[in-house]
N, C-alpha and C positions, 0 to 999 in steps of 0.2 A: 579118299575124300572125293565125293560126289558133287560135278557141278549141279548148279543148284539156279534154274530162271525163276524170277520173279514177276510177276505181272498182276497187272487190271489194279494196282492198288495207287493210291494217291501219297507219292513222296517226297516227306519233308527231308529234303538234303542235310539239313547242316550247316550248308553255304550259305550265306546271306546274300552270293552273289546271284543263284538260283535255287531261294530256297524252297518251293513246291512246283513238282513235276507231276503233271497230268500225263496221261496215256503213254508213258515211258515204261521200259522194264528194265530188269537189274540182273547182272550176269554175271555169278559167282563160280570162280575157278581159282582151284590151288590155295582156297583159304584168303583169295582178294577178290576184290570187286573188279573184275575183268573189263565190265564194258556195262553203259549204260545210253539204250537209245531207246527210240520212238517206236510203239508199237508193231509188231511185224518186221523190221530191218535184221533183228536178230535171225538168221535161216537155220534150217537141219540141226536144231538143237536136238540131243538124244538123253541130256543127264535130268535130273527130278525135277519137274515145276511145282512152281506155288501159287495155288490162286487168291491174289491180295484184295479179292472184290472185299466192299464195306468194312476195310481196312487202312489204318495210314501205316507205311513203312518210312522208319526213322533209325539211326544210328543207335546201337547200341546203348543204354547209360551206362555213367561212368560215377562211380562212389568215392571220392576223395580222402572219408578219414570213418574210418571201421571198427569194430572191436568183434574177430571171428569168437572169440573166447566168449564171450558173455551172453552165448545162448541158453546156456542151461540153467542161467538164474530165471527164466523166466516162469513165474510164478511161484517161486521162493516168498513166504511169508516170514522169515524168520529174522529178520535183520530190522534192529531196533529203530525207532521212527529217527530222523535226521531232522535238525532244526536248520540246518546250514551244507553247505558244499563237501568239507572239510569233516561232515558230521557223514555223510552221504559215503566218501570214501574210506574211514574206517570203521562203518559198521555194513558195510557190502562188499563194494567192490576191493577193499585191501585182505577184506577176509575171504573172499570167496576166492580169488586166483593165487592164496596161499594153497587152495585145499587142491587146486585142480591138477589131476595124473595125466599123462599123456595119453591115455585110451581117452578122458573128458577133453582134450586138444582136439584129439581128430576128429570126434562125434561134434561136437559144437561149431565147429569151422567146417562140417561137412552138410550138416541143416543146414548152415548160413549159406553156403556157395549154393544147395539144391535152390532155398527161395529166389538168389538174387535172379537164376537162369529164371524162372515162375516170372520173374516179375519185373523182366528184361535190363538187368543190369549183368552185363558182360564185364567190367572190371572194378576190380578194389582196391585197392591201395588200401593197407590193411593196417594195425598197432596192435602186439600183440604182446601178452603175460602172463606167464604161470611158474611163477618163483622155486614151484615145490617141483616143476619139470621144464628145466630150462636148456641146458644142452639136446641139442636135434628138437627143438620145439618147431621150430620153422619147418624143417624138413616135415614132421609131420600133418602139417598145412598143408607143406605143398601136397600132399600123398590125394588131399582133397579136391585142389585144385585140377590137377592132372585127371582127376575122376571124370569130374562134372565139367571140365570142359571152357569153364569160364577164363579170364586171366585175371592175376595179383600181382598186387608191392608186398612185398614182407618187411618186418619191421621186430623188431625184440626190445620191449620197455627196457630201457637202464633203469633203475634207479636205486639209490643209499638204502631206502627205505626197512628191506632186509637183512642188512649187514655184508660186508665187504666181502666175502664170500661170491656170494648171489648176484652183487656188482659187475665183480670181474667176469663170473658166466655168463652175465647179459652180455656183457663187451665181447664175451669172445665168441657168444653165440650169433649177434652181429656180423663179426668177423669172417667168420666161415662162411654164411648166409653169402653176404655180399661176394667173396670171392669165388663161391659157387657162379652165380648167375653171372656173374663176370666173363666169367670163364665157357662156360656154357653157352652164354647168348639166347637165351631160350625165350619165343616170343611170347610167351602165356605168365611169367616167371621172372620177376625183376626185382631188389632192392632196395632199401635206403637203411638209416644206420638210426634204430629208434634212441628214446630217451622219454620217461614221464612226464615231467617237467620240471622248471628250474628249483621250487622249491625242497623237491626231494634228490637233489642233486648237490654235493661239494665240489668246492675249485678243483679239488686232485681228479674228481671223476670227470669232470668236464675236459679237464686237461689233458686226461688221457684217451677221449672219445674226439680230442680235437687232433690228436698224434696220430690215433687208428684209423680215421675220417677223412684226414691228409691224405695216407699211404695209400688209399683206394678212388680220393676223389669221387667221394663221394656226397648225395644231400643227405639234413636230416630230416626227421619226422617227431615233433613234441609238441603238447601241451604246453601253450603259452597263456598266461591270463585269462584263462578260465572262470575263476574265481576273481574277485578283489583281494582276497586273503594271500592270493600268490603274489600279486604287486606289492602289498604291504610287505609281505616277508622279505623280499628282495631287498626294498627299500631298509627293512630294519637290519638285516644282518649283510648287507652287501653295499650299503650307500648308492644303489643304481637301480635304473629297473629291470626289468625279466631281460627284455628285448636287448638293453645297454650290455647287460651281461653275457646274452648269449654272444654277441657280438663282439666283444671281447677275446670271445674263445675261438673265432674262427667259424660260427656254426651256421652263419646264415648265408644262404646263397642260392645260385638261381634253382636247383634241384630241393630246394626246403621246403618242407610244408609246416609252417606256425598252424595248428588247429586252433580251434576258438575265436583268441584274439576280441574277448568282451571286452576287457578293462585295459586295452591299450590307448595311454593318452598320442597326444598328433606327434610330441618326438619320434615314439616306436612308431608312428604310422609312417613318418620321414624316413627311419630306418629300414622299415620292412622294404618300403617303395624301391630307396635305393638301391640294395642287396635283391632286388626282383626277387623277396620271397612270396611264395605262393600260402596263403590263410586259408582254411580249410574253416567254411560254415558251417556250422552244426544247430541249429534254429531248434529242435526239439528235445534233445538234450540239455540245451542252455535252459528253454522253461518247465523243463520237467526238474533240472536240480535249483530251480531257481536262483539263477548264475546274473542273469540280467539277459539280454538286449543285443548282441553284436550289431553296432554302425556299420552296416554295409554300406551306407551310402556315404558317407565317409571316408571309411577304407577306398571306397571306389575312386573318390574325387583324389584321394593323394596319388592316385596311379597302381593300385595295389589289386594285384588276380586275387580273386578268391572265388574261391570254388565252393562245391559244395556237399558234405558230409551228412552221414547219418548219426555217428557214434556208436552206431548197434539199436540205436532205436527201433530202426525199422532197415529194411532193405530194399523198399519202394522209394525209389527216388522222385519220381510222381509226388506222393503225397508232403516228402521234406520241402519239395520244391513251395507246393502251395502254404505250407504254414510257414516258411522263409517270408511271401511275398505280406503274409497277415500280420509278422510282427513286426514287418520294417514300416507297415501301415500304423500299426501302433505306438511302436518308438517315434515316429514323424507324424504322419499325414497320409490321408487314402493317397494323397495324390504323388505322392512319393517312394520309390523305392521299385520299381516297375520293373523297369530295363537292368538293373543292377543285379536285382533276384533271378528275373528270366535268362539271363547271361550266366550266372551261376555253373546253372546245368545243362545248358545248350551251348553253352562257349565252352566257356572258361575251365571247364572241369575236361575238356578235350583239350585246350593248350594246356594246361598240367601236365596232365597222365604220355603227351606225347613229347614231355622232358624225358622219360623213361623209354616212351614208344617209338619214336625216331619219328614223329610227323604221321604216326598210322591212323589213330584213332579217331572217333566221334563225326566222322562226316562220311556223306555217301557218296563217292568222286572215284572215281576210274583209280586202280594204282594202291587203294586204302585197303584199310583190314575188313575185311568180309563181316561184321560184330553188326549185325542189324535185327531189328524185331520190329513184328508186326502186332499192331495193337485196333481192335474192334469198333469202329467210329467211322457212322454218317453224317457227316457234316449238316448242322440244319442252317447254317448260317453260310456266308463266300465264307470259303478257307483258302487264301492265296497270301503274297507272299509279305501284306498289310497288315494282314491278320491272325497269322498261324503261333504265333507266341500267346494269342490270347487262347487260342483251340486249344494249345497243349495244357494251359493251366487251369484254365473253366472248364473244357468238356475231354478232354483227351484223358487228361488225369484219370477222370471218373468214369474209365472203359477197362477193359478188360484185356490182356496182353494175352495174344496167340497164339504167338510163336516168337524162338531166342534162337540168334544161330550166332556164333562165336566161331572167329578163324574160317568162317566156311563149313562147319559142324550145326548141324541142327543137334541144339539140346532138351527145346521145346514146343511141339505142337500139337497144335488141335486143340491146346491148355491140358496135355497130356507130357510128362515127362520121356523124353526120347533114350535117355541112357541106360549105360548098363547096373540098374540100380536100381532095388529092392526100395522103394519110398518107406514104404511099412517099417521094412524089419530096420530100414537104419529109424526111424522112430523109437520102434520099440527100441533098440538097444538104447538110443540116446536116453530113454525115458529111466533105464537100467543106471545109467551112469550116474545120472541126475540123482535119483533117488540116494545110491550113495553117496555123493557128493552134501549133497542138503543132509544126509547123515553127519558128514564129518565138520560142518558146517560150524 
């Protein structure tokens, strides 16, 4: 691993205590951010520079709630039109990750990890399913991960949905997962203990995800109120809601990520608050299955992190950010919803992921994780420390990312792929996969 100077670029730290550095440079060693000072101070450096002119150098993004598996639906015409949510998930997605082999595992989690490094997102915290290949499903993720360089959370859907069987795989695929990286401590490579959500879930499974989830102290990762259809159901077969319920079983706690969180009324929002679970925003997913709206501004006011998610949408976290800030405009008011959105993915999606990361993540400070990228932008406007939240979402968004370095690894630049990886051929084969896959469809 090659130290690595950075210079002549304009960086947004992260910190809000110093959040833009003029005429500073950045000095990466051993996979951290070794030293960061004023131009020239740094002497007899002999490892790689970088020149960050008409560039801003920013921390790494961070993607809260994922789906690697569901790259190869895309542009699948075959899945009958969906009137509803519920209509959405068994005519796609409950059929398609029945069909998927673990060669369609790796090839779709391995496009997904190449775009995030493209498009500088250096970590995932992932949700992942494929019913018909669930034992070593993770492991085969990781086989991605470890390629391209970026870091993950892995995660294994529980749920009923397939029969008790394919339950207990999920659990035990879980199980091993976690007590791997446990065990390992590996800083690209970390856990939690998934679950779909509550409505495809029984007491007995819960029960025993709550027994498994003890013994490792561990958070979870689920689909909460996504739907309205999932709070009713709770309601009609459980007398409680999603949130009542999972709490019940043990399952919320400060390593938790509730994804969604549409149709939580202010009790769950009381409960998330208290148990410091972490909600995972997903803004183009929710209007693409026409789910509704998540109150971010809401959630926010009861005291509740939420971060922010793609769901597989996309893996620009750039463009989630801007249609977060457009629908909370919608849901409210232009004049509402600002700070809440921009915190998202500039905060709050770094105190997340450094539940996991020990405090490493999403800021550029002496001592941190080396996860920085450089992204194409001359400022026409002051960009100082007043205004750099508006830069990132009006004009930063709409630039071009340069370069992605992870751990201290450059994965991408010059907008050229750095690794040892055939782009092409893993296309084509993914394309290979695909095609049978939409066969078995």
């Amino acid at each position: 691993m090659e130290s690595i100077l950075i210079k002549n670029g304009i960086i947004l730290t992260g910190n809000p205590q110093q959040a833009v550095l003029y005429g500073h440079e950045l000095l990466l060693e051993n996979g951290k951010i070794s030293k960061i000072a004023a131009k020239g101070e740094i002497k007899n450096f002999n490892g790689k520079e970088i020149d960050a002119s008409g560039k801003v150098v920013m921390p790494g993004f961070i993607n809260v709630h994922h789906h690697f598996y569901s790259t190869l639906v895309r542009g699948l015409g075959k899945a009958a039109p969906s009137k509803n949510f519920n209509e959405v998930l068994e005519n796609l997605w409950w059929r398609l990750d029945k069909k998927l082999l673990m060669e369609d595992v790796y090839y779709s989690a391995l496009i997904s990890a190449i775009d995030a490094a493209k498009h500088g997102t250096t970590t995932v915290i992932d949700h992942h399913a494929s019913p018909g290949a669930i034992l070593g499903s993770l492991n085969e993720i990781a086989k991605t991960i470890k390629l391209t360089g970026i870091r993950a959370n892995l995660c294994y859907e529980v749920t009923d949905r397939d029969g008790e069987c394919k339950t207990l795989d999920g659990i035990k695929e879980n199980v091993q997962w976690l007590e791997k990286v446990q065990a390992e401590k590996n800083e690209f490579l970390k856990g939690l203990f998934g679950m779909h959500a509550a409505f495809t879930l029984s007491d007995k499974t819960l029960e025993s995800i709550m027994v498994e989830g003890e013994k490792l102290d561990c958070g979870y990762h689920i689909h909460v109120a996504e739907a309205a259809s999932d709070e009713e159901f709770s309601h009609k077969h459980f007398g409680k809601s999603v949130v009542e319920r999972l709490r019940e079983f043990n399952l919320l706690n400060d390593k938790t990520i509730a994804a969604h969180c549409v149709h939580v009324d202010e009790e769950e929002m009381e409960i998330l608050s208290f148990k410091k679970v972490a909600v995972a925003h997903n803004p183009q997913s929710n209007q693409n299955n026409a789910v509704g709206i998540a109150d971010v501004v809401k959630l926010v006011g009861k005291g509740i992190l939420v971060g922010l998610g793609t769901d597989a949408m996309t893996i620009n976290m750039l463009e989630e950010l801007r249609v977060g800030l457009w629908a909370q405009h919608l849901k409210h008011d232009p004049s509402q919803g600002f700070m809440e959105i921009a915190n998202t993915l500039l905060r709050n999606n770094a105190v997340i992921a450094n539940r996991y990361w020990d405090n490493q993540l999403g800021m550029l400070s002496e001592g941190k994780a080396a996860d920085v990228v450089l992204i194409d932008y001359y400022p026409p406007t002051p960009l100082d420390a007043n205004t750099w939240l508006g830069h990132v979402i009006f004009g930063i968004s709409q630039s071009t990312v340069d370069t992605t370095i992870c751990g201290g690894k450059i994965l991408y630049q010059n907008k050229k792929l750095m690794l040892d990886i055939d782009e092409a051929a893993v296309a084509a084969k993914s394309r290979e996969c695909a095609v049978k896959l939409w066969d078995r469809f």
